[in-house]
Backbone as CSV, one residue per row, in Angstrom:
resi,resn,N_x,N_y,N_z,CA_x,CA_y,CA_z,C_x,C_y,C_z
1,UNK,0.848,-1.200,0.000,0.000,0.000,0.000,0.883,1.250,0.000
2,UNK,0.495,2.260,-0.858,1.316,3.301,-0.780,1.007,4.730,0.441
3,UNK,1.876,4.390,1.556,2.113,5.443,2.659,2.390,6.821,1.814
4,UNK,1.171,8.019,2.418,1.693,9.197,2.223,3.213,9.168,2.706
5,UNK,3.935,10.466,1.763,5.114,11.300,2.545,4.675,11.635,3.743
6,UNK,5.710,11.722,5.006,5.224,12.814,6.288,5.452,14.086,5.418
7,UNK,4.614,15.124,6.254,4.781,16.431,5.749,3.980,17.086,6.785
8,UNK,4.482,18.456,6.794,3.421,18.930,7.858,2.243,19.762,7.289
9,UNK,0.944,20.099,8.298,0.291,20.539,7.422,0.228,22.159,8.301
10,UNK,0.455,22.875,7.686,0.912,24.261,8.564,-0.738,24.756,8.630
11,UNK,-1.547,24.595,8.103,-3.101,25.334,8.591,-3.474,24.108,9.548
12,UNK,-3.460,23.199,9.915,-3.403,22.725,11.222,-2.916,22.930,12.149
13,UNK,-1.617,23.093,11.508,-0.980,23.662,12.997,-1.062,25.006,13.517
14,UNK,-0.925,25.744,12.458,-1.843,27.259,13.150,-2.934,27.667,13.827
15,UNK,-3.780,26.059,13.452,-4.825,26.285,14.081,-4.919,25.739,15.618
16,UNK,-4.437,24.651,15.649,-3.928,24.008,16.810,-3.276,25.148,17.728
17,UNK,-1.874,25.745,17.332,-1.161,26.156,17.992,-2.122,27.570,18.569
18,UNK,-3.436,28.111,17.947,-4.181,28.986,18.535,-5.146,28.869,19.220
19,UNK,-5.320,27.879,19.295,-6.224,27.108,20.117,-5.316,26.516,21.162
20,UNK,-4.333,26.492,21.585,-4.000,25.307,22.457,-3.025,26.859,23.351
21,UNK,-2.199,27.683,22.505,-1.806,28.878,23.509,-2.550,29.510,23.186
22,UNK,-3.832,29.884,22.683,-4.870,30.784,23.262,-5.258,30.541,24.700
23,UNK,-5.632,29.149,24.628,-6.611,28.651,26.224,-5.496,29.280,27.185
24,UNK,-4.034,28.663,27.098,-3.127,28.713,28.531,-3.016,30.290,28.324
25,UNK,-3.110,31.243,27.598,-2.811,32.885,27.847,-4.048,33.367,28.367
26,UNK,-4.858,33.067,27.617,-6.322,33.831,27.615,-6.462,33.015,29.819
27,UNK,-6.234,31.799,30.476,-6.664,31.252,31.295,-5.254,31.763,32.355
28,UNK,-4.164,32.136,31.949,-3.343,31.993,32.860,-2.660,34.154,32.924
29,UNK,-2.831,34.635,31.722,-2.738,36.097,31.674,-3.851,37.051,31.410
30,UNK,-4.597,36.482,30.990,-5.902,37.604,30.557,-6.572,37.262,31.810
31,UNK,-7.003,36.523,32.221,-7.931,36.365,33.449,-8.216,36.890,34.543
32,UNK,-6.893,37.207,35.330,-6.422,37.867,36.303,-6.765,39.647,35.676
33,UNK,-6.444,39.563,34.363,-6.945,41.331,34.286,-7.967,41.268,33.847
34,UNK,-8.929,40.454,32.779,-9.749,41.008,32.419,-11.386,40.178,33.876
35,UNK,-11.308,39.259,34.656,-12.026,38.611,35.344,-11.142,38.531,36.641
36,UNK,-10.233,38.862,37.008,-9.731,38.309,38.666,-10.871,38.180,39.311
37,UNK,-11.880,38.132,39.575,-12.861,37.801,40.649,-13.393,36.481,40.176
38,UNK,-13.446,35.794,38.760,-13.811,34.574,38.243,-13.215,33.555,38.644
39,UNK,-13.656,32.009,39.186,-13.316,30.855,39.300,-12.425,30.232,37.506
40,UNK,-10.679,29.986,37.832,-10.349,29.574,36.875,-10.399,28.217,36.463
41,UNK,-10.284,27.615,35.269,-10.793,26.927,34.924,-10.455,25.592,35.590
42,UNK,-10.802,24.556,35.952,-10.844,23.629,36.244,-9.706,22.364,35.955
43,UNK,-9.199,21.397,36.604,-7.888,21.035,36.041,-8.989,20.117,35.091
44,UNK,-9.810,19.682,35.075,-10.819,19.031,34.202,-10.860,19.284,32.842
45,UNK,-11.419,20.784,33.349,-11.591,21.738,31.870,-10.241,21.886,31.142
46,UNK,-9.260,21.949,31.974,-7.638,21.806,30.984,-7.546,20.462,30.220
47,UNK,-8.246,19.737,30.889,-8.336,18.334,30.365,-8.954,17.972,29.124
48,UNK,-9.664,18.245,29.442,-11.139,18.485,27.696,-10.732,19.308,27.180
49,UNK,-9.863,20.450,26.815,-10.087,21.490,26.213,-8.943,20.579,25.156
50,UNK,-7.575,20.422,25.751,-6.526,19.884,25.196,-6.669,18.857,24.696
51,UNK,-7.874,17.880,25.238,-8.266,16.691,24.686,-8.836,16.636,23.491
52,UNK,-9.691,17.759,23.505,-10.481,18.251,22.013,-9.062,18.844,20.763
53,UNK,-8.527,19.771,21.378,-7.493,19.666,20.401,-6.253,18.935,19.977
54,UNK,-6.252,17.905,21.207,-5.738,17.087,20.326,-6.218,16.184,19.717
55,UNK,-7.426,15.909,19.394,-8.156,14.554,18.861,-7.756,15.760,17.225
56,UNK,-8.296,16.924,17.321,-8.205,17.753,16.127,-6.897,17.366,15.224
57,UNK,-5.686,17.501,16.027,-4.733,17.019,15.808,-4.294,16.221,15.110
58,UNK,-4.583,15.084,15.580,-4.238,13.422,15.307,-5.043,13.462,13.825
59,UNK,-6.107,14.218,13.812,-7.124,13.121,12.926,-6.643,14.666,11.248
60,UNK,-6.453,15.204,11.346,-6.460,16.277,10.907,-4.721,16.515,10.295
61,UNK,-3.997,16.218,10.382,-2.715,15.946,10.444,-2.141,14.403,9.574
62,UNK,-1.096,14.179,9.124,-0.506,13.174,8.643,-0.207,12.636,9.667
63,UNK,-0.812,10.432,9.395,-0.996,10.339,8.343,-2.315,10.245,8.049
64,UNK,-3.305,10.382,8.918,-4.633,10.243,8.523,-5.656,11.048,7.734
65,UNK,-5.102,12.247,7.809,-5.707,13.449,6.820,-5.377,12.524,5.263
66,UNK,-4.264,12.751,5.258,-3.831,12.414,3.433,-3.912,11.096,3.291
67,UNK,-4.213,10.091,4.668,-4.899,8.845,3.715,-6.465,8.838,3.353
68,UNK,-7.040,9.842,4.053,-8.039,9.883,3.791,-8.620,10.740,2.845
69,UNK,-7.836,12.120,2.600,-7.994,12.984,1.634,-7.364,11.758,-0.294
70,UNK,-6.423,11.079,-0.329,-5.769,10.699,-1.407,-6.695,8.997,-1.747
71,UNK,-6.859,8.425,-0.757,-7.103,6.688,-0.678,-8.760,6.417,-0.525
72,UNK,-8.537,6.887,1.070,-9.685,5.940,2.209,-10.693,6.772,2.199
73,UNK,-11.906,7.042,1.425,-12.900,7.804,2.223,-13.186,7.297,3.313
74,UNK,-13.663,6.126,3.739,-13.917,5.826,5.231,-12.792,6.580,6.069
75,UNK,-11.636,6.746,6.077,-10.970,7.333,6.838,-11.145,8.954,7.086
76,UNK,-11.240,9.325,5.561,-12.093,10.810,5.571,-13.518,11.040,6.930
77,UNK,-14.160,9.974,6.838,-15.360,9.552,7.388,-14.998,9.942,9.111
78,UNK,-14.060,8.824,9.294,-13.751,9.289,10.356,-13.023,10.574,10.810
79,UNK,-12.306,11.032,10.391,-11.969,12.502,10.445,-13.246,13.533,10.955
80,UNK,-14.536,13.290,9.819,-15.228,14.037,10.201,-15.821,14.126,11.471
81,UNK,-15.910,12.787,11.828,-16.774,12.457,13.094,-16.000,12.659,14.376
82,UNK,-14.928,12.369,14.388,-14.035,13.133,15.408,-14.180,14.637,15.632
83,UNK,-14.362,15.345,14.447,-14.486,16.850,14.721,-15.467,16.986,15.340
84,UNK,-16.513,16.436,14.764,-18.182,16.835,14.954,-18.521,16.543,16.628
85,UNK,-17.782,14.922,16.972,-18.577,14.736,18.381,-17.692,14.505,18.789
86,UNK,-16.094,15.017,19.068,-15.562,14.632,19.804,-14.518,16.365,20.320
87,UNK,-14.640,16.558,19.182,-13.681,17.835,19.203,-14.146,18.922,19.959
88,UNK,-15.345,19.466,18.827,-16.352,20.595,19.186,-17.126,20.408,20.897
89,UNK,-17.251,19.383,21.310,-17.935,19.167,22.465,-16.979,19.337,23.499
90,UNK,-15.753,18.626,23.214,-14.735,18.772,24.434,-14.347,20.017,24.704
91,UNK,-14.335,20.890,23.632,-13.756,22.490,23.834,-14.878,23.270,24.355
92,UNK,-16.263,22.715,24.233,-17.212,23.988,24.519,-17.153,22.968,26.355
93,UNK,-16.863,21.562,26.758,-16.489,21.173,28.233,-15.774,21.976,28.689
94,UNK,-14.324,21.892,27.824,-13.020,22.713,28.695,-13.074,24.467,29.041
95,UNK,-14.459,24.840,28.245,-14.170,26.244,28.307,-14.885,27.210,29.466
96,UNK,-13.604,27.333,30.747,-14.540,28.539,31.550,-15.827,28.983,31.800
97,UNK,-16.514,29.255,32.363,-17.509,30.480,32.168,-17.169,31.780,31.953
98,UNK,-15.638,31.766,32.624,-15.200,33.488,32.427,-15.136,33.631,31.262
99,UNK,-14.653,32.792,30.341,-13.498,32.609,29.164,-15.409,32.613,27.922
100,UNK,-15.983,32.479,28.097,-17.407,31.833,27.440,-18.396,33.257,27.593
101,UNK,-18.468,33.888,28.705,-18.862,35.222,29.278,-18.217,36.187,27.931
102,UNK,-16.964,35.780,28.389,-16.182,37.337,27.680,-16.015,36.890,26.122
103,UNK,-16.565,35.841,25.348,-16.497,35.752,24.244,-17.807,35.152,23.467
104,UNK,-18.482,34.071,23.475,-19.572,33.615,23.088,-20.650,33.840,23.863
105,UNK,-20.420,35.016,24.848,-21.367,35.333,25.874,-21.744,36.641,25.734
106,UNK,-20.745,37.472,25.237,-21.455,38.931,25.495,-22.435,39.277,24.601
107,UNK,-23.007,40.218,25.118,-24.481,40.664,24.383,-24.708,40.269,23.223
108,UNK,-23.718,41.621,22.376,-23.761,41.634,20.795,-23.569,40.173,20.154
109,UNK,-22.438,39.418,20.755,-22.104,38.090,19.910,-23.857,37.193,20.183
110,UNK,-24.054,37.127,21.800,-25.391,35.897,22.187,-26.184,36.396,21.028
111,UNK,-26.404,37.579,20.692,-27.772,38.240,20.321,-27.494,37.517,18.983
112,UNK,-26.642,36.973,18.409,-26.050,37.119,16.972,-26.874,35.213,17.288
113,UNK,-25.813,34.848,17.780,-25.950,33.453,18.360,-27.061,32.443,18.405
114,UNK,-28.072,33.427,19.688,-28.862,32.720,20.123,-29.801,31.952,19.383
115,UNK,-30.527,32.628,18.239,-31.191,31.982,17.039,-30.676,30.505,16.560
116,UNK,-29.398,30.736,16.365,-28.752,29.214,15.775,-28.834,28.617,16.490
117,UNK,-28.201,28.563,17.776,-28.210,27.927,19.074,-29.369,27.189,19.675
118,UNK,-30.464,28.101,19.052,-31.705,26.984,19.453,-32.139,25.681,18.830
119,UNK,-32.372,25.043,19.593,-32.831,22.694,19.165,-32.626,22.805,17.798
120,UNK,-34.060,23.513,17.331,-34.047,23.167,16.122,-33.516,23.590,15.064
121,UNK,-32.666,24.960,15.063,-31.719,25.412,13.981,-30.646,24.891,14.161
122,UNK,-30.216,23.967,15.241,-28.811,23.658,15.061,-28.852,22.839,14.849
123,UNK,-30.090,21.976,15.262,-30.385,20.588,14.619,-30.174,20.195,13.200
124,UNK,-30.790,21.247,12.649,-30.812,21.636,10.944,-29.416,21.897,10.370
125,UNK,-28.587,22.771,11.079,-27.474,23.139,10.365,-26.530,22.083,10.607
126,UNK,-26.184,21.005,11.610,-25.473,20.264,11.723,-25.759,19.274,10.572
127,UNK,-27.112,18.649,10.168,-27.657,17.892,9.574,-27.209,18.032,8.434
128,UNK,-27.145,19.356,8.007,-27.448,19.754,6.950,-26.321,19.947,6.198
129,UNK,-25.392,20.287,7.423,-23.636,20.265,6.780,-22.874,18.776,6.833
130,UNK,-23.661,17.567,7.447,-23.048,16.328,7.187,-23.689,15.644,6.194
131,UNK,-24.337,16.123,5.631,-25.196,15.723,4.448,-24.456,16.252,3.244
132,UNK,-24.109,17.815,3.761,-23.401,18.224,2.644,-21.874,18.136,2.367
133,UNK,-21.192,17.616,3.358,-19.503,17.815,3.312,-19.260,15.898,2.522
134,UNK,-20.447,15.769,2.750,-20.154,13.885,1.824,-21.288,13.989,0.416
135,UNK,-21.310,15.186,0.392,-22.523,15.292,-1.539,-21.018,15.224,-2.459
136,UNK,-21.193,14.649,-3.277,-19.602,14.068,-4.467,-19.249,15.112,-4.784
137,UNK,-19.817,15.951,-5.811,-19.838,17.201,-5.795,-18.450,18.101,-4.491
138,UNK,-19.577,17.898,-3.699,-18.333,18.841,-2.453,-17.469,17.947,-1.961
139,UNK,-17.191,16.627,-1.934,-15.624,16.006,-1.401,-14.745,16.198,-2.738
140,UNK,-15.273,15.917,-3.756,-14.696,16.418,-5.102,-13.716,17.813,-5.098
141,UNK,-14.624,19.076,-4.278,-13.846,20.073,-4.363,-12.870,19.933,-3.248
142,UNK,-13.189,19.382,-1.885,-12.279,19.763,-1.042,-10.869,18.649,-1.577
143,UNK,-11.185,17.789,-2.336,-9.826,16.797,-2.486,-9.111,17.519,-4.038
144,UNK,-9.339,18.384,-4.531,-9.172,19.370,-5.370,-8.505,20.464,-5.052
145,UNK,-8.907,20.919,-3.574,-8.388,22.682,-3.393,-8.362,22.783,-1.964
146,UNK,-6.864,22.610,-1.484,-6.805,22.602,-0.196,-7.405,23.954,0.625
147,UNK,-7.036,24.678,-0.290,-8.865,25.844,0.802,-10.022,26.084,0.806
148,UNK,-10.492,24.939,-0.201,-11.782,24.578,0.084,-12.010,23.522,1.124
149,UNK,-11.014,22.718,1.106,-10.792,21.390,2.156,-11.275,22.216,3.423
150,UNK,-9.743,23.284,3.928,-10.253,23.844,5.081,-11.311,24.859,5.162
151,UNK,-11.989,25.516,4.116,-13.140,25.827,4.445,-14.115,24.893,5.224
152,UNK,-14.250,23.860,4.502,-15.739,22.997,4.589,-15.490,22.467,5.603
153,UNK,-13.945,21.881,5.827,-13.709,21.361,7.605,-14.322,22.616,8.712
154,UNK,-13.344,23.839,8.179,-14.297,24.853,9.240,-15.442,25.013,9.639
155,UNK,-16.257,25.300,8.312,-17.740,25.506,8.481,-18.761,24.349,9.204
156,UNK,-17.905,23.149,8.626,-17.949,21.511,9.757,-17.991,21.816,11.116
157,UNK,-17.352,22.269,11.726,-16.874,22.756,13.089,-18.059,23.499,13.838
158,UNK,-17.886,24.822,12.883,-18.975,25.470,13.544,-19.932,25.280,13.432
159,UNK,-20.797,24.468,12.808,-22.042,23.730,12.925,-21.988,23.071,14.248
160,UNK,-21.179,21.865,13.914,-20.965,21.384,15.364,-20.874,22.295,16.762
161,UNK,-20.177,22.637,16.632,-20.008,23.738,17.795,-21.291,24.497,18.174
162,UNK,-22.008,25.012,17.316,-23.588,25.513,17.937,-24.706,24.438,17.703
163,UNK,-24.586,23.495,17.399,-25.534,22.280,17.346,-24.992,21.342,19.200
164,UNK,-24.079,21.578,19.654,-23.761,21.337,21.335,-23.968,22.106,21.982
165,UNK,-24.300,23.293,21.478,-24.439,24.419,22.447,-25.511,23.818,23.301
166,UNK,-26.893,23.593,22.790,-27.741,23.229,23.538,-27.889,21.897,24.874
167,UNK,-26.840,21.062,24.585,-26.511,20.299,25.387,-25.084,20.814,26.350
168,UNK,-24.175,21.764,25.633,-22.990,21.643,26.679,-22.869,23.483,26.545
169,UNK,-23.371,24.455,26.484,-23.229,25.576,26.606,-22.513,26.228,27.640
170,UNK,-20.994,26.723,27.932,-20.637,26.856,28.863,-21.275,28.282,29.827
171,UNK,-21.985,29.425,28.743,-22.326,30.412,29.818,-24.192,30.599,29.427
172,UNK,-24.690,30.974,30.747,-26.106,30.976,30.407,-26.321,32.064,29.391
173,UNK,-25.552,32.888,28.830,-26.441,33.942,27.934,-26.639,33.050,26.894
174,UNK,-26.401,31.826,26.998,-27.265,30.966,25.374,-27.233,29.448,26.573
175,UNK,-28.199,29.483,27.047,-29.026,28.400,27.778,-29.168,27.195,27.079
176,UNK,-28.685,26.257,28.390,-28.715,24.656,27.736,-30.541,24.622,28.097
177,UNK,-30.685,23.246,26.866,-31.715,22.515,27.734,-31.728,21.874,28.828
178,UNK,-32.762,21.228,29.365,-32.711,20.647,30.814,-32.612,19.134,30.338
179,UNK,-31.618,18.175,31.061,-31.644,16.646,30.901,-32.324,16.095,30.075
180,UNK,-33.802,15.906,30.438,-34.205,15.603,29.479,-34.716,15.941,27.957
181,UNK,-34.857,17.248,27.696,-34.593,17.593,26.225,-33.299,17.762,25.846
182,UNK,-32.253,17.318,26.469,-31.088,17.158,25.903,-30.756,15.703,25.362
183,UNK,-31.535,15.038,26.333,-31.407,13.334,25.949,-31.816,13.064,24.588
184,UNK,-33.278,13.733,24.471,-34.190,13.997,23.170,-33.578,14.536,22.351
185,UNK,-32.892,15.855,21.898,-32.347,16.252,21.277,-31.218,15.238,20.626
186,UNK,-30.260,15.024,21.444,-29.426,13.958,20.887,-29.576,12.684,20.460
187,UNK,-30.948,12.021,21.122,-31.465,11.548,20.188,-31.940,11.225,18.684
188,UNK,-32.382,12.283,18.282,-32.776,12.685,16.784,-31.790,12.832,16.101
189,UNK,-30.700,13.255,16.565,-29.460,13.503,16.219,-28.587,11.895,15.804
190,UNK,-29.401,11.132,16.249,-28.794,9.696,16.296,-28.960,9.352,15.284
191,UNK,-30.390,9.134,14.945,-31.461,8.894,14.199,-31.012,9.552,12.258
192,UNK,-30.998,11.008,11.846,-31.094,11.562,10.674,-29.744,10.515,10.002
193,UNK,-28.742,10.722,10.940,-27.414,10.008,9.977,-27.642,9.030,8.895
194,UNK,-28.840,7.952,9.100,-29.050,7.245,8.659,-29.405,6.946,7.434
195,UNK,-29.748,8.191,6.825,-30.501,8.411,5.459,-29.483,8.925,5.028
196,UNK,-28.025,9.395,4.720,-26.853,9.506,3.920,-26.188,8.209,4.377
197,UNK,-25.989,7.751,5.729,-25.499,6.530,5.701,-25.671,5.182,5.003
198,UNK,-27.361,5.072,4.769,-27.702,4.041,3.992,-26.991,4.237,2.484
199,UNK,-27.621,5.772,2.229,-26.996,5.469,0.506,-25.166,4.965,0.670
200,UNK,-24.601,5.237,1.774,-23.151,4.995,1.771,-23.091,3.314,1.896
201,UNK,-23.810,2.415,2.533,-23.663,1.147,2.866,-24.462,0.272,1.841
202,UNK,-25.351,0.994,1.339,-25.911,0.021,0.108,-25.821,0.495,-1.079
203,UNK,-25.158,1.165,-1.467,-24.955,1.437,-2.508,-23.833,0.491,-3.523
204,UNK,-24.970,0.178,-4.534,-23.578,-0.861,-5.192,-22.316,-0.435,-6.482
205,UNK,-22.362,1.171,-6.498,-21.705,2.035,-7.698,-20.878,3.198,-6.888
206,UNK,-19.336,3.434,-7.207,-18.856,4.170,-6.296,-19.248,5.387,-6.653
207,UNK,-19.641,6.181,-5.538,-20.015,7.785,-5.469,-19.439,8.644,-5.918
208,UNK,-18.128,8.150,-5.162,-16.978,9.102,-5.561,-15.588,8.744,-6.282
209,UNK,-15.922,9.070,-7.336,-14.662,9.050,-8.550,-13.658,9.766,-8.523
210,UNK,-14.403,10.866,-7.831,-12.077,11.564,-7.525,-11.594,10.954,-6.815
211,UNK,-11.900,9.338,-6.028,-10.929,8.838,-5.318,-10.541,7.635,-6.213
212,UNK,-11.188,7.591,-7.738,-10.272,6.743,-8.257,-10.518,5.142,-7.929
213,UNK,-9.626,4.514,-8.606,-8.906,3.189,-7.992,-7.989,3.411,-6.624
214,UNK,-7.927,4.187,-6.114,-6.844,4.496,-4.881,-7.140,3.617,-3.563
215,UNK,-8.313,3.029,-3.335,-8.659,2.172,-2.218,-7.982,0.344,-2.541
216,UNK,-7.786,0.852,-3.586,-7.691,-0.966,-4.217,-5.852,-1.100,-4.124
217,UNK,-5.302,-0.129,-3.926,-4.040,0.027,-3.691,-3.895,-0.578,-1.696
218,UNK,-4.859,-0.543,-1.053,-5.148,-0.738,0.347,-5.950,-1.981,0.354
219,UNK,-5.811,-2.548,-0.303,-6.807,-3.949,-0.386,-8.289,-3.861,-0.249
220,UNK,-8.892,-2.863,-0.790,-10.435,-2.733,-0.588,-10.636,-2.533,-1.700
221,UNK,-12.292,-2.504,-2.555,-12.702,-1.773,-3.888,-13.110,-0.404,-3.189
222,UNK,-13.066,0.927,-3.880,-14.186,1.901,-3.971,-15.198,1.500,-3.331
223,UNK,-16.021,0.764,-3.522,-17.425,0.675,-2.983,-17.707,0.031,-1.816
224,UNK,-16.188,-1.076,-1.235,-16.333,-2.001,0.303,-15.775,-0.427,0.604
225,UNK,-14.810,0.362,-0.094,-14.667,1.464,1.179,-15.758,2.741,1.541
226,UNK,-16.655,2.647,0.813,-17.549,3.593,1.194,-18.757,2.843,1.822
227,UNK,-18.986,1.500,1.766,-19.993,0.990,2.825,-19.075,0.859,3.891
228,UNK,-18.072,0.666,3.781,-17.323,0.929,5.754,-17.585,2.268,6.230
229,UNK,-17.111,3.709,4.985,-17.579,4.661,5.620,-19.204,4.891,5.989
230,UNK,-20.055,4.232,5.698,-21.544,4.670,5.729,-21.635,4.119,6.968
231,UNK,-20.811,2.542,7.267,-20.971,1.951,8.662,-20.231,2.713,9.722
232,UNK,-19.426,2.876,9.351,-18.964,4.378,10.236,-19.153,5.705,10.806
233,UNK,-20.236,6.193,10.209,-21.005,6.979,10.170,-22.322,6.771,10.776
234,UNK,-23.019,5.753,10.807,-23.863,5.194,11.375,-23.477,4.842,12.907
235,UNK,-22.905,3.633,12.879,-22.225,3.001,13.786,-21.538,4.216,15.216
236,UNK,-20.318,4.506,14.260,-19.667,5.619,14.972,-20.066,6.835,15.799
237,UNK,-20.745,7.175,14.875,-21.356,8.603,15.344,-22.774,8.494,16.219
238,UNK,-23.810,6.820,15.995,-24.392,6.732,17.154,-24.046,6.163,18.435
239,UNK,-22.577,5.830,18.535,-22.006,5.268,19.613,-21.623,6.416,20.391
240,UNK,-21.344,7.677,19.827,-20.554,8.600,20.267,-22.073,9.158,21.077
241,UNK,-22.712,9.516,20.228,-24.135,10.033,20.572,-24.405,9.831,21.911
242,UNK,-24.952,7.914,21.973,-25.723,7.290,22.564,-25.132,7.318,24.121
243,UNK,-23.163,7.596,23.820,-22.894,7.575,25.374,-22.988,8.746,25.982
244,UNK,-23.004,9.907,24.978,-23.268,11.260,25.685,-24.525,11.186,26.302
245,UNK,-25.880,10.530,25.581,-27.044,10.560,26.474,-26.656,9.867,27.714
246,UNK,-26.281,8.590,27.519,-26.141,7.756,29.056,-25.587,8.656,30.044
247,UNK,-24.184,9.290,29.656,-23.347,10.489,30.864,-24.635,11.150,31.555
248,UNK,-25.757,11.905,30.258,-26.666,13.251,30.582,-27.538,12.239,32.008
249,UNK,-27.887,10.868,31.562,-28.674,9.964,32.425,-28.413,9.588,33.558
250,UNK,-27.529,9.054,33.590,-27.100,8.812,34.986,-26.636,10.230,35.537
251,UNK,-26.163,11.374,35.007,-25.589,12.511,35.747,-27.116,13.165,36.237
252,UNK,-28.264,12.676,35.537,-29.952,13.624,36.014,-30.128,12.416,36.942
253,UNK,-30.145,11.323,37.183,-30.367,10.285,37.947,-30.228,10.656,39.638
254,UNK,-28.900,11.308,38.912,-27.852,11.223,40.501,-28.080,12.622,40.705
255,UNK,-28.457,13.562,40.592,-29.082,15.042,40.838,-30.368,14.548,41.548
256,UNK,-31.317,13.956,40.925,-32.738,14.111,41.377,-32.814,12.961,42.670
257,UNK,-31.696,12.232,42.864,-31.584,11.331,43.920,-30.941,11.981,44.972
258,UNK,-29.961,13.238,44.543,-29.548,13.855,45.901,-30.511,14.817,46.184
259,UNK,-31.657,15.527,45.442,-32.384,16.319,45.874,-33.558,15.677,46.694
260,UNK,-33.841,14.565,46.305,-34.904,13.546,46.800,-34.269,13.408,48.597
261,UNK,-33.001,13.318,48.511,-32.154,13.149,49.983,-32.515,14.198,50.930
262,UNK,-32.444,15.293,49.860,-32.389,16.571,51.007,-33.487,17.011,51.188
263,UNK,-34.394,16.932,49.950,-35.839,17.128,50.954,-35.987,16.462,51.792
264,UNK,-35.748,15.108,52.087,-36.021,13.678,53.259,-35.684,14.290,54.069
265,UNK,-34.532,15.276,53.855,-33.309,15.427,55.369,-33.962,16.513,55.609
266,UNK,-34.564,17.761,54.669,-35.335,18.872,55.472,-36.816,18.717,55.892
267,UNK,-37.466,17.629,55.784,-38.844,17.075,56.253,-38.072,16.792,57.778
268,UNK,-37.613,15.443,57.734,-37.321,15.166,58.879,-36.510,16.134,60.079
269,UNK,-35.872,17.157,59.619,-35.689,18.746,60.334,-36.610,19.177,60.929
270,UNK,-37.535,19.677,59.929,-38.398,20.070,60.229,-39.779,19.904,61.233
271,UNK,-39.446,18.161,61.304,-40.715,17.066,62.137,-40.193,17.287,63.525
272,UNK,-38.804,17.600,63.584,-38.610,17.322,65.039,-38.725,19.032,66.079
């Protein structure tokens, strides 16, 4: 099988490298002047934030970018799905309230925001951009024009990124739902993949011709590699889903069981 060259990819890493010393300046020098009275971020939130960029990293970077941009759409496949539910979610975990306040929080930006941010427009725009970053047509251009590539990865992102808002929003000026319409929400979210996934898993004619014979160089045809990506996509992305609901479940479980405690404990206060 023919291994890309290593090479680096410098709009990753610019992007990385602003994202990764943004958080430690913006959390360790801006804070103290622009919030000193704010709780800093959490060794948690350092945890997720870095975790999200580095999954960005790995998947986004050689060698998995250019086997998946040149060979593997399934590998493309996965790329995406890392951004979508693994990336975008961990960074809107790792991020402050101070840090969320003073940027996706203030007035002018929420006011801009809040519209998208709600169930059902982000529902739509996420949908609507994983529907569209796998139409032949548009993988065609991004494996064509590396700034269309990182356009459509971007615009990927920020879908994602306000399609979690509603489940992981770090400051209230754009309000999560409550447990259970978050469960629901991500639910449905489980569910749409399925109707681009099918055409990816049963389809018996390859979709995409700018990838050529290049899979058969990896021991697969064109078409076993795009029903792996459709199973991947399916599979993948409702596994990712399905455990974020379980976390939301057991984390509302164990809330409404300690509140259930403390009313017990302020009845029985109160009796004596």
């Amino acid at each position: 099988m023919p291994w890309p060259q290593p090479h680096l990819h410098w709009d990753v890493l610019a992007t990385v490298f602003v994202l990764a010393f943004g958080y430690a300046y913006s959390e360790l020098r801006l804070r103290p002047l622009v919030a000193p009275t704010a709780a800093a971020a959490t060794r948690g939130q350092w945890i997720k934030w870095y975790a999200g960029v580095g999954f960005l990293f790995v998947v986004s970077s050689w060698p998995i970018h250019d086997i998946g941009e040149t060979a593997l759409f399934s590998v493309h496949m996965v790329e995406h799905l890392v951004i979508v539910f693994l990336t975008a979610p961990l960074l809107l975990m790792g991020m402050p309230r101070w840090m969320a306040d003073a940027t996706v929080g203030r007035p002018a930006v929420a006011r801009i925001l809040r519209p998208l941010v709600h169930p059902v427009p982000a529902f739509i725009l996420l949908n609507v951009a994983m529907i569209a970053i796998h139409w032949p047509t548009v993988v065609a251009l991004m494996l064509t024009s590396k700034l269309a590539h990182f356009g459509v990865h971007a615009g990927l992102f920020a879908a994602a990124f306000l399609a979690w808002m509603p489940v992981r929003s770090p400051t209230p000026a754009l309000p999560r739902l409550r447990a259970p319409g978050q469960m629901l929400y991500l639910f449905f979210h489980s569910i749409l993949p399925t109707i681009p996934a099918s055409f990816l898993t049963f389809s018996s004619v390859a979709l995409y011709p700018v990838y050529g014979d290049a899979a058969l160089d990896w021991g697969v045809s064109p078409v076993s590699d795009q029903t792996v990506a459709g199973i991947i996509m399916k599979l993948g992305g409702g596994l990712l889903l399905w455990t974020a609901i379980a976390v939301i479940w057991f984390r509302w479980v164990s809330e409404e069981r300690r509140w259930e405690r403390l009313e017990a404990d302020l009845r029985s206060a109160s009796s004596m």
